[in-house]
N, C-alpha and C positions, 0 to 999 in steps of 0.2 A: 504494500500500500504506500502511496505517495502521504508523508503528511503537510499541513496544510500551514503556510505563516511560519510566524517565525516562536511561537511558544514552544513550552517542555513539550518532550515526551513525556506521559507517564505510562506508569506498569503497577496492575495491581493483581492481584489473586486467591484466591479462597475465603470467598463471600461468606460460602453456606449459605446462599438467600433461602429462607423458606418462610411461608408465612406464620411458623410457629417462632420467627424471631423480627419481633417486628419493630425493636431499635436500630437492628445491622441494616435489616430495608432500610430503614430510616435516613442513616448512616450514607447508605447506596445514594439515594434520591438525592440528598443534599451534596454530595459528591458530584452527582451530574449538573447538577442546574450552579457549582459552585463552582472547584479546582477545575474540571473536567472541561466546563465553557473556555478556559483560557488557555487549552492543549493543541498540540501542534496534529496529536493523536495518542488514544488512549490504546493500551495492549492491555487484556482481561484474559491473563494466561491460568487459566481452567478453575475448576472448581468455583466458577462464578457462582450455583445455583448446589442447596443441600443433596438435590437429585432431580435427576434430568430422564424421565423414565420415555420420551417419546416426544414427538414435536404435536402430537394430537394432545398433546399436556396444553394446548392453547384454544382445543375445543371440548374440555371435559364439563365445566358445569352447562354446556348447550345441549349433552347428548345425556348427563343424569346430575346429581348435586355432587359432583366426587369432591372430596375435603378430604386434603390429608388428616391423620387424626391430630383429635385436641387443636383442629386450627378450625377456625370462625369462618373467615374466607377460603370460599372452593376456588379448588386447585386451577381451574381455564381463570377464573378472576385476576389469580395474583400472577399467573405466568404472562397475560397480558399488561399486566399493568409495569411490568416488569419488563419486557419488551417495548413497549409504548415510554417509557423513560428512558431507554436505552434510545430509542427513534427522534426521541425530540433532538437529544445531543447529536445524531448524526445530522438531522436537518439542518440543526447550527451551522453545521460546516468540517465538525470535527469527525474524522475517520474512529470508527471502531475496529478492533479486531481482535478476535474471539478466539481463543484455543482452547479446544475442550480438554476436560479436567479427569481425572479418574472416576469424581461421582456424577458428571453432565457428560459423558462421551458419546450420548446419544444425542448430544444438540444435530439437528440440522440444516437444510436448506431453507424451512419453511421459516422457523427460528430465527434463521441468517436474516431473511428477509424481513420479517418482523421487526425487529429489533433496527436494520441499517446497519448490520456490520458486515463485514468481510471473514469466511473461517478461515484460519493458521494449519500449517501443518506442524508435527511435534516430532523435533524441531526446525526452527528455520533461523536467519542469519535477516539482522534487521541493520540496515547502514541509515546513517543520521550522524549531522555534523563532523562528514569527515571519517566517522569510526564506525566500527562494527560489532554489533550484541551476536550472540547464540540467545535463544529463547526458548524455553519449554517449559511443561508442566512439573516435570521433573520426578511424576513416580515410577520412571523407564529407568532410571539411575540410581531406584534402590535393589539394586542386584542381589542384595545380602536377604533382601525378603523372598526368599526362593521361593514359598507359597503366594503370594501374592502374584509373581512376575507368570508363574503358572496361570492363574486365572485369567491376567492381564491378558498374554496369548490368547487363550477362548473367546474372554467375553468381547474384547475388541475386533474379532474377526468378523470378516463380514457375513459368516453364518453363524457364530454367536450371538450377532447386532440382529437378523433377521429373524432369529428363533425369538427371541425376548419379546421384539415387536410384534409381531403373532400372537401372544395371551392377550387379554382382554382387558383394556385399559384400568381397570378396577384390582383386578391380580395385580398388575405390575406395581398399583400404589399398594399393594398391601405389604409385597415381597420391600421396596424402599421404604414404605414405614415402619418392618420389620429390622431393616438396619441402620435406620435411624435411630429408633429407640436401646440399638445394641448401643451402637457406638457415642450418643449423645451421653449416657449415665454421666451427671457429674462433669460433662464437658472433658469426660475423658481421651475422646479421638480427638480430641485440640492437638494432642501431644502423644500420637497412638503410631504415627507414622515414623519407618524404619526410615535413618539417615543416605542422604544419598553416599554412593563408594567412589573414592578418590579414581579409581583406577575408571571408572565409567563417565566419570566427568574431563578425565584427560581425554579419555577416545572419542569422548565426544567433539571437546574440542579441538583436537588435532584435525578431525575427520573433517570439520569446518574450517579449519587453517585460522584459527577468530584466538584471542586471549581473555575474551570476558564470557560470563553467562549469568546470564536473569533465568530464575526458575520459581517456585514454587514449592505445593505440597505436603515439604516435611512439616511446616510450623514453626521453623528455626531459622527468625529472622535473624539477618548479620551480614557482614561483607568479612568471603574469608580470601585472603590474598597467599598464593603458592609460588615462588618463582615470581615467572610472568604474567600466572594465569591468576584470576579475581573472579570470586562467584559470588553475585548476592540472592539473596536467598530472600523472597517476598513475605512477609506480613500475613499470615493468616486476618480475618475479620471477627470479631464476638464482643458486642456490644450490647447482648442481652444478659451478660453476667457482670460481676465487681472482683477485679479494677478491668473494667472493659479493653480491649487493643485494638489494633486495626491500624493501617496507614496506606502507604505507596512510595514507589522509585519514583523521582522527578528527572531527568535526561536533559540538559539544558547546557548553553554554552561555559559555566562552570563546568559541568560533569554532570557524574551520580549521586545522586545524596539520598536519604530515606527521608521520609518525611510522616507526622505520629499523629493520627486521627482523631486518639483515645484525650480524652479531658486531664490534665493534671493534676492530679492527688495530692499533689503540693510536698514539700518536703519533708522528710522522716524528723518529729523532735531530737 
């Protein structure tokens, strides 16, 4: 994607939007209509949405009331209303682009279009000011979780993705609110994901000929520097709990910098 003017980039990643957190929307909303408006272009590298079970997730309260459980607003409500924010920011002017996440890899065309973005392939090599990112999701790079990287294979295959789409839109939210309710206890999948492995992130970036990488995923924000090579690692989002977090990479003719969404707690006595 070309971006547009002369603002940041930015980069942000694992939303968890779902309408059973509905400060992090919050959060989302004011994002777009706020930083977002004065971007050159935003990259929303995966895990923007709790679960992404289908792109007909934007015609489910037309065809019955489907609601995820313990949420108020049915599931086509919020997944449009959530697209439709996402479409104002592109009208503005400002490029989206979308890389699907581990729990949204079922975003598609319909989605693309809704929303006004553009989808990413995982990964790819984004040049801006002169220099060049690697960008991904980054749960390809926890090699060490052997059973996960298993499932990855399957379910991301293109007859993994076609089997799933075949049960009946009310199964598939049952099977994602079955794992929702696993992994939410206590906000524990905040911090459930296996670290990416050094040796997967150099072959990554060798295989790009690139020195830097923006990713995601793990939940372990930080800029870690090797040599030559620098990997920042995005900000999960959770502003439905205390002390809330969330942020984004800003890209801008400084550089890199992180930049912290969450309210200030102010200092330790």
């Amino acid at each position: 994607m070309t971006p547009r003017g002369d603002g940041p980039a930015l980069f942000i990643s694992d939303l968890h939007l779902s309408p059973a957190l509905p400060r992090t929307v919050q959060v989302f909303e004011d994002f777009l209509r706020g930083p977002a408006r004065e971007a050159s272009i935003l990259f929303i590298l995966g895990d923007l949405f709790e679960y992404w079970i289908g792109d007909d997730m934007l015609d489910a309260d037309r065809a019955h009331d489907a609601r995820a459980e313990g949420c108020a607003e049915p599931l086509g409500v919020f997944a449009r209303r959530m697209t439709a924010a996402m479409a104002a920011l592109s009208a503005s002017g400002v490029p989206i682009a979308v890389m699907r996440g581990n729990r949204d890899f079922l975003l598609g065309r319909r989605f693309a279009q809704a929303a006004g973005a553009v989808m990413l392939d995982d990964p790819c090599v984004f040049s801006f000011l002169g220099q060049a990112l690697v960008l991904s999701h980054g749960d390809q790079l926890c090699t060490d979780d052997v059973g996960y990287q298993r499932f990855r294979r399957i379910a991301h295959s293109p007859l993994g993705k076609a089997f799933f789409l075949t049960l009946p839109l009310r199964l598939r939210m049952g099977i994602a609110d079955r794992i929702r309710r696993r992994s939410a206890a206590k906000g524990a999948h905040r911090m459930a994901y296996a670290d990416a492995n050094a040796n997967a992130i150099a072959a990554l970036l060798d295989a790009a000929g690139e020195r830097t990488l923006v990713h995601g995923h793990t939940h372990r924000p930080a800029r870690h520097a090797d040599g030559r090579r620098v990997r920042w690692v995005l900000p999960d989002w959770e502003f439905d709990i205390d002390p809330p977090r969330g942020g984004y990479l800003q890209w801008d003719a400084h550089g890199l910098r992180a930049i912290d969404l969450a309210p200030s707690t102010g200092a330790p006595d």
